[in-house]
N, C-alpha and C positions, 0 to 999 in steps of 0.2 A: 571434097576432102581437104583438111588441114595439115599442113606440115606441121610436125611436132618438132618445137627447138624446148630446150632441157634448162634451168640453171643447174651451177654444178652440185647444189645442197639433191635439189630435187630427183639429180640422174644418181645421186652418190645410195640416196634413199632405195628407189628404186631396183636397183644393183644389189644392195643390200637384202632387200625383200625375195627376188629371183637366185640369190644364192643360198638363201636361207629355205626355199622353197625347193630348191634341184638336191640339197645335203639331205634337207627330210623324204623324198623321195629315194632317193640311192639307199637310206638307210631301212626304210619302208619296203624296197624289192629286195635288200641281203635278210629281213626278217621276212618276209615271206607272205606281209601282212597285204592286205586289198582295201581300208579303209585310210583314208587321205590324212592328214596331217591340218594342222591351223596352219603352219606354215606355209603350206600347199598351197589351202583352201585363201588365205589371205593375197597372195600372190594373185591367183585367178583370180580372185575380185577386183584389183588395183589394177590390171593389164586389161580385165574385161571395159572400166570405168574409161582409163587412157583409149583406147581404141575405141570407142565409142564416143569422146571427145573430139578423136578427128574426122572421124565420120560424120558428128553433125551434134556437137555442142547444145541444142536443144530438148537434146532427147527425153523424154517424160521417164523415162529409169534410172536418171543421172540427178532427178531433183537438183538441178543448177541454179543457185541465187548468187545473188552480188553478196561480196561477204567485203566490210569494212576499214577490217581490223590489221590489212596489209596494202601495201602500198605497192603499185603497179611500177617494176622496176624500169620502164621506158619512158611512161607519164604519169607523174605523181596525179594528174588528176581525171587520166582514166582510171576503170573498174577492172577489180578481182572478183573471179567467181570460186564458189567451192562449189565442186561435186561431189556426191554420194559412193565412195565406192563398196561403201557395206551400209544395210538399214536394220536396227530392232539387233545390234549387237553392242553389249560394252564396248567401251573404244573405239568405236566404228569411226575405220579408215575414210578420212576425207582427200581428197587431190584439190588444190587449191591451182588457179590458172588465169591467163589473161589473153588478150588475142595480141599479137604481135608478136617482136617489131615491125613485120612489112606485114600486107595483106597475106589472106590464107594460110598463117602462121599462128598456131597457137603454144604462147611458153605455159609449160609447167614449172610454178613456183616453190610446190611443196606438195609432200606425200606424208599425209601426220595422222596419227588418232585424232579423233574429235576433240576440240580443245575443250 
């Protein structure tokens, strides 16, 4: 397993996503409704993506590549990877990540639609 350490863009995201996801629930059990919300549904898939990143960053559901286009906040000339946390949808939420700073640490960089 991986410790998950956060920057503050990416924990702020994050936070963002799980409160926008517990407001549309609360609001979903005062109407009475049983069918989930995008908000919901978006949340579980960014939490499922992160938890599955500490458990084992390889994972064949997480489609993890080196992605270029960001710069690795510890060493400019280690690798950033994105992972997959939604496929085969517009926008589809990516979590972008690095391993470090110390061993068995992995930061999360960002939490963004697909650029």
């Amino acid at each position: 397993m991986f410790q998950l350490m956060w920057l503050p863009r990416s924990a702020g995201t994050y936070e963002e996503l799980r409160s926008a996801a517990e407001a549309a629930r609360a609001g979903r059990d005062r109407a009475g409704r049983a069918t989930s919300s995008k908000a919901e549904g978006l949340f579980k898939h960014v939490h499922k993506c992160i938890m599955l990143l500490s458990e084992n960053p390889k994972h064949p559901g997480l489609n993890t590549h080196e992605y270029s286009s960001l710069t690795n906040p510890f060493d400019p000339a280690a690798k950033v990877f994105e992972a997959c946390a939604q496929n085969d949808t517009l926008g589809a939420y990516r979590v972008f990540w690095c391993y470090g700073p110390k061993k068995q640490q992995i930061t999360i960089i960002a939490i963004t639609p697909h650029p």
